[in-house]
Structures are given as structure tokens and as C-alpha cells.
N, C-alpha and C positions, 0 to 999 in steps of 0.2 A: 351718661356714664358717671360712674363715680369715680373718681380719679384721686390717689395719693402721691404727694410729690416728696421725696426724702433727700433729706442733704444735712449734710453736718450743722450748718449754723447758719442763720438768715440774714447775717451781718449785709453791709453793703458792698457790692460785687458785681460782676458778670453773669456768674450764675443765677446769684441770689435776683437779679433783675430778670431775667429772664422767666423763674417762675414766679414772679410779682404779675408780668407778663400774660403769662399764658393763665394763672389763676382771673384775673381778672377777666380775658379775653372768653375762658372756656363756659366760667360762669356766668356770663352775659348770654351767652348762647343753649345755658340751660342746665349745665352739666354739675355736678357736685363735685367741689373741692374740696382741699385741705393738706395742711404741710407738717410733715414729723421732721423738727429737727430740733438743736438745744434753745432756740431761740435769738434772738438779735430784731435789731434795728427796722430790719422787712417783717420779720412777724408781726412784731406789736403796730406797722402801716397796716396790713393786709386785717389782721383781727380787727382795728378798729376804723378802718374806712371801706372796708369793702365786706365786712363779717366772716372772711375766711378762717375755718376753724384751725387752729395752730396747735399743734401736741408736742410738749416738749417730752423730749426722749435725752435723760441725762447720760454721756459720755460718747453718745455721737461723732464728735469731732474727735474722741481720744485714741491712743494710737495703741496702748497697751492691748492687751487680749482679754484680760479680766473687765473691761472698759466695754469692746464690744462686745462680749458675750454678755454682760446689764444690759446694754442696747439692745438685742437681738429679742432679750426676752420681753423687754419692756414692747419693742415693736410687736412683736407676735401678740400680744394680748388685743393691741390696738388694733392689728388686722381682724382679727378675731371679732373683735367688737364693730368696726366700720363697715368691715366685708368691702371692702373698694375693691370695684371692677377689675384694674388695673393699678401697679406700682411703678412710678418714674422716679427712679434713681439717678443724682444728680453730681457723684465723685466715687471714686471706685470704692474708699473703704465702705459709702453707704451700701454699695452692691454685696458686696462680701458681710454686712449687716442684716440685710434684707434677703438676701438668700437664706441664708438661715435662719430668720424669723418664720419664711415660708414653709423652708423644708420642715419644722416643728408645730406648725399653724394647723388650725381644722378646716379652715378655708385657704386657700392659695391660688390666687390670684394671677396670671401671667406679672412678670417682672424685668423692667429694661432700662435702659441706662442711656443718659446724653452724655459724650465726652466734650468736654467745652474746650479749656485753656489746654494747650502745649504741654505735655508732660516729658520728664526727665525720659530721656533715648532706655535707658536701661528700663525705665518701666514699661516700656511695650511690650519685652520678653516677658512678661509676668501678662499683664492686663491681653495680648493679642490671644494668645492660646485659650485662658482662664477665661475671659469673657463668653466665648464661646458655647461652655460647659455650665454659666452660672446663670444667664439671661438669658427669657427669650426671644430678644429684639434689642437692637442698639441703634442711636441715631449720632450722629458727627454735627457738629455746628458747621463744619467745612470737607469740600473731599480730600484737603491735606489732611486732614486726622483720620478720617477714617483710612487711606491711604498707607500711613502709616504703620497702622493697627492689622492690614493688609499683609505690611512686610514683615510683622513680628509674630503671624501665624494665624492669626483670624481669616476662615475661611471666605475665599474671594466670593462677594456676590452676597455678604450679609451685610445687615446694618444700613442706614438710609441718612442723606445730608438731608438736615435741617438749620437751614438758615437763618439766622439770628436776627429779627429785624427792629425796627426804630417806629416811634409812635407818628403819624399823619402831622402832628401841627410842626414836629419839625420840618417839614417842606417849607423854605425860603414862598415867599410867591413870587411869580415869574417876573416881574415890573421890578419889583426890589431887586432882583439879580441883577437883570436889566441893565439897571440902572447903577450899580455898583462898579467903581474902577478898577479895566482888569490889570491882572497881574503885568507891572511893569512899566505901565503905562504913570506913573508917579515913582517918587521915590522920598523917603526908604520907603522899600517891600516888607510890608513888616508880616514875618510870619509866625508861626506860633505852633505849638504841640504843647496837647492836653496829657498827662502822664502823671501817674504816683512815680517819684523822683526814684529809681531803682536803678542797677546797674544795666540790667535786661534790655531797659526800655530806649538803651542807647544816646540819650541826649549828648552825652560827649562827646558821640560822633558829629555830631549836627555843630557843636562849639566851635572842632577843629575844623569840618570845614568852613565854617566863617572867617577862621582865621588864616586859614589858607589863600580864602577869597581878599580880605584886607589884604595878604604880603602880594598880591596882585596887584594892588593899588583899587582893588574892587568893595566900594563901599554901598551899594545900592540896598543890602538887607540889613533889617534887624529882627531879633527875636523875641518872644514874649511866649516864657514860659509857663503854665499854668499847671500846677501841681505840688504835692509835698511829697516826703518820705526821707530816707533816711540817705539817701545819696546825692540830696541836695547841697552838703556844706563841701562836697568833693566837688559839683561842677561849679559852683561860684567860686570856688576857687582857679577852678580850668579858667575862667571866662576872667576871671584878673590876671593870671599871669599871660595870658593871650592878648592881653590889654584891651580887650570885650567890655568890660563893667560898667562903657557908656552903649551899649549896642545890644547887650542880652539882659534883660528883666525876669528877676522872678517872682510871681505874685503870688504865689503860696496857692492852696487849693482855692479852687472857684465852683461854687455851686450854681453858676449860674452858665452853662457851657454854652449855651443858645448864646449867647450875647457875647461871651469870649470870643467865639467863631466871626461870629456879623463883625467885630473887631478887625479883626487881622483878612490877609490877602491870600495867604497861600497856609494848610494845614500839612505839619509834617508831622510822620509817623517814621521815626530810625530804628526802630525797634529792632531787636536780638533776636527774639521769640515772640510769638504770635501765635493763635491760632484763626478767628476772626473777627478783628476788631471793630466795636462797633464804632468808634467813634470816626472812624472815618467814612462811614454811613452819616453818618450828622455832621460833618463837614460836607460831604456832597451834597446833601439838602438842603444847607444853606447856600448853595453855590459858591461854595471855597473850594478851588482846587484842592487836589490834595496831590503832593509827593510823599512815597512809602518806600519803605526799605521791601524788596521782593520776598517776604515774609511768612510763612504758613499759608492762610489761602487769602495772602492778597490779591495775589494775581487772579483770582477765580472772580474780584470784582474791579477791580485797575485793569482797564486794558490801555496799556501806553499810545502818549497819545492821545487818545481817544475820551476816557473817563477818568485818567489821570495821569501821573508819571511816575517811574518806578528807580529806584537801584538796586544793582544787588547788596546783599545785608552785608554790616562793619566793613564797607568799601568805600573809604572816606572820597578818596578822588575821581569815583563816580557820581557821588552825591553832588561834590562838586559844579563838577560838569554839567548836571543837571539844571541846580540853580543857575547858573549862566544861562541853560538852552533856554529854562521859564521866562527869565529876565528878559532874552530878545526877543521870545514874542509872546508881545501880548496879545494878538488878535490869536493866536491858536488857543489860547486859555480863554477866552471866551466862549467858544465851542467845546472846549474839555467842560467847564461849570453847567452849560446847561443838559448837554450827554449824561453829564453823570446825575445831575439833579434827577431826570426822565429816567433812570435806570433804576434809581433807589425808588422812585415812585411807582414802579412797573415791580417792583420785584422784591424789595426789601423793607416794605413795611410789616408792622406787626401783625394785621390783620395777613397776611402772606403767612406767617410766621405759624399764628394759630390756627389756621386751615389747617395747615401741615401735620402739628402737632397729632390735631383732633382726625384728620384722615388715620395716621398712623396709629394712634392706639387704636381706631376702629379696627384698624386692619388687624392688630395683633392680639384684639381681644375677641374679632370670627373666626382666627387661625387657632386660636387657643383653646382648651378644654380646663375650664377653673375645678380645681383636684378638689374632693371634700374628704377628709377622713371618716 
């Protein structure tokens, strides 16, 4: 297959990792890639360590109309010129870009869409219906998204979850789990969440209940934050006046997340919005528990319990409660770390991931009939 992948900008992301991902993955197993988007960060990796060819299409990421109409025509040429089997569109404005390169193209190609991150409630009214009409295949990283997209008019019974998966070497090996003290059984617990410091991503939450848990006289955790952004100088402030500033750390972004995780005891994720995060795929494979706020399609890989523990979202005195139940047992978080380790290994790896991919555009490029003028 020749496959094109479009998305506004290659910067570092979710998404953008994801077709880092499958470019690698597809083109290992034969297939011809390549990515139109303004460029960033992932392009200039992918062009010069794996040769994938990168086409910058200027105004991509712009929001104006005079913006995407230069995109639409600068894409249509390219189509014209690559003839890619298939087009995977990777944010709605590229779809509404890409449909109209097509509809003006001498070649046209089928054209689909991943919906990755959680978007604003009001844009499902727009994206449920329109999607319908403008691609001919979508896929969900999660069945909360596509679910969604479900209730805001997209007919029931299209579009396919695709699961977002993590590379083999993060799997922990089993002896080193093993071997690791489970939760509880030491003190401090020290736990920690990976996160760009944003309002979204809840960490205030996780503050207050620490501090909830001190006016308890409950001092067995501490936290270590790993992250930047712009809503960092608001909770370092939370965690001084809660009188935290010896019990929560923040260490600024960390590129080394393998090793942050192996660090700490228990991985939390408070998040506001989600759609499927990965990085609590790479806490379970290193066998760190993981506690999650019940969040977009957490639940479709946390089953309480079992592969991890849950609250519901901005519910500070359940979160609460949780850390206590983790704290009293440790022997149960032993068998949470290795369930879940065996689940990510069974189901969410990258290779899992790029099957997926590669089954589906197959499917949707023998459903399809590519239009010529």
C-alpha cells in the first residue's frame, strides 16, 4: 500500500507519535509511506532516520480559510503526484483539508480519519454528522470517542477503535517486577504523574487530596511530579499553602519516562479529560500500578482491582479513599502490577497497534473504488 498520513504539524505529541509509529511499523512490513504536514520535530526524526518522505504543506495548522484553501491546493497537487492508495487524516481541520484536495484531484483516493484526544462537547455537533459525509472510514483510539461521535449523529455502526499501543522494550521483565516493593509495604509511597502541567490534567486534585490525607494525620505518601507547562507556578503554589513543599516535587519535564516510572510506586493519572492515555500503558509495563481518574476510555483498560484502581473524575474524597484502600494492601497490588503488565503485553503493544492499522486501510481500500477524472 502506499499510504499518506496528514496532520497539521509533526511537533511532539500523541498524535504525532503515533504516526511516527505506524510509519515505521508499516514500512517495515513493505508498505510506502509518507507525511504532509507543516513540519516539526517528528518530521525532521522520521526523514532522517527512517527516510520517510515529509511534504510540507504551508498553512495546515491555520485556522483562517484563505489558509486552508493554500493547503487544499498545495495537497491536491501532491496527491496528484504520489497517487497514495489511501489518505489518514489525523485532526478534523486536515479532514476538511483533504476532502477538498480530493474532491479537485484527478486521482482520489479513499480518505479517513483517527480521532485521537477528547475534543470540546460542542464539536461533536459539527464533527458527528459532517464526518459522515466527508470520509470514508474513521477509526477511535477509544470506544469513548467514537461513542461519543455516536451521540452527536454519526451513524451507529461506523468507524472502528483503534487502540493506541507502546513499543515491546517498555515491558518491565517479570524478575524485576518481582522483585520490586509493592505498594505499601515501605513508606513514603512515593507516587508520581507524568503530565504537561495544565489545568485539564488535574494535578490539583491529587495536591488536595494529599492534603486531606495529612489533616488525617496520614503521612505515608509523597509525590513527584514530572512535567512542565504553564500551570505549574499555580500548583506549587497549592502545595505551599497546603504545607506540601516538603512532600510534593517538581522536576520539570523528564525525557527519560522509563526510568521516572522504575522510580516511584504507584502511577497516577487525575485527569479532567482523556481520551486514551498512553502513559498509563507504560506504567503498567513497568509494573507500577496505576490509580486513574474514571476518564474517557480508562475504563476500557483499568478494570478495578484487577489491572488497576479507579475514581471518579474531580472527586477529590474518592481519590482519597482510594489511596488509603492502595496503602492497606499491599499484597493486592501485587497482583494488580502483574495483570496488568500481561494485559498490555497481550493487547497493547505497537505491533497490536499496526496490525490494526494495516488490516483497516486494507479493508477500506477493497471497499473502495479510487475515482479518476
Amino acid at each position: 500500500m502506499n499510504i499518506l498520513f496528514v496532520i497539521p504539524r509533526m511537533g511532539v505529541g500523541g498524535a504525532e507519535r503515533v504516526i511516527v509509529t505506524l510509519c515505521r511499523g508499516l514500512q517495515a512490513r513493505g508498505h510506502q509511506v509518507s507525511v504532509a504536514s507543516e513540519g516539526g520535530a517528528y518530521a525532521d526524526l522520521l526523514s532522517a532516520q527512517e527516510g520517510v518522505p515529509q511534504h510540507m504543506v504551508p498553512g495546515m495548522a491555520g485556522k483562517d480559510p484563505r489558509s486552508l484553501l493554500r493547503s487544499a491546493l498545495a495537497l491536491r497537487e501532491l496527491i496528484d503526484r504520489i497517487r497514495p492508495d489511501i489518505i489518514n487524516a489525523h485532526a478534523y481541520s486536515t479532514v476538511l483539508v483533504a476532502h477538498a484536495a480530493r474532491r479537485f484531484a484527478r486521482h482520489r483516493p479513499p480518505l479517513t480519519f483517527t480521532l485521537h484526544a477528547p475534543v470540546r462537547h460542542q464539536s461533536y455537533y459539527v464533527m458527528g454528522p459532517t464526518l459522515n459525509h466527508l470520509v470514508d472510514d474513521l477509526s477511535a483510539v477509544c470506544a469513548f470517542s467514537r461513542r461519543q461521535l455516536y451521540e452527536h449523529g454519526l451513524p451507529q455502526g461506523r468507524g472502528t477503535v483503534l487502540y493506541n499501543g507502546i513499543d515491546q522494550t517498555w515491558l518491565a521483565p517479570l524478575d524485576a517486577i518481582e522483585a520490586r516493593p509493592v505498594v505499601g509495604s515501605r513508606s513514603p509511597i512515593r507516587a508520581g504523574v507524568l503530565a504537561r502541567l495544565i489545568e485539564a490534567k488535574g494535578v490539583q486534585s491529587l495536591i488536595e487530596a494529599l492534603a486531606l490525607l495529612k489533616a488525617k494525620g496520614d503521612h505515608r505518601y509523597t509525590l513527584e511530579v514530572a512535567g512542565d507547562g504553564p500551570y505549574r507556578g499555580e500548583l506549587e503554589r497549592l502545595a505551599r499553602t497546603h504545607g506540601l513543599a516538603d512532600r510534593v516535587t517538581f522536576q520539570g519535564r523528564r525525557d527519560d519516562a522509563a526510568a521516572f516510572l522504575d522510580g516511584i510506586d504507584l502511577y497516577i493519572l487525575p485527569s479532567y479529560a482523556e481520551a486514551f492515555p498512553v502513559s498509563i500503558l507504560e506504567a503498567m509495563a513497568r509494573g507500577i500500578p496505576v490509580l486513574s481518574s474514571a476518564v474517557g476510555g480508562v475504563p476500557e483498560v483499568v478494570t478495578e482491582g484487577r489491572t488497576g484502581y479507579m475514581f471518579p473524575t474531580r472527586h477529590v474524597p474518592a481519590l482519597v479513599r482510594a489511596l488509603e484502600r492502595i496503602a492497606d494492601e499491599p499484597e493486592k497490588t501485587a497482583a494488580v502490577r502483574r495483570e496488568a503488565r500481561a494485559l498490555v503485553e497481550a493487547k497493547y503493544l505497537t505491533e497490536h497497534m499496526v496490525n490494526g492499522y494495516e488490516r483497516w486501510f486494507q479493508r477500506v481500500i477493497n471497499g473502495s473504488t479510487i475515482l479518476a477524472a
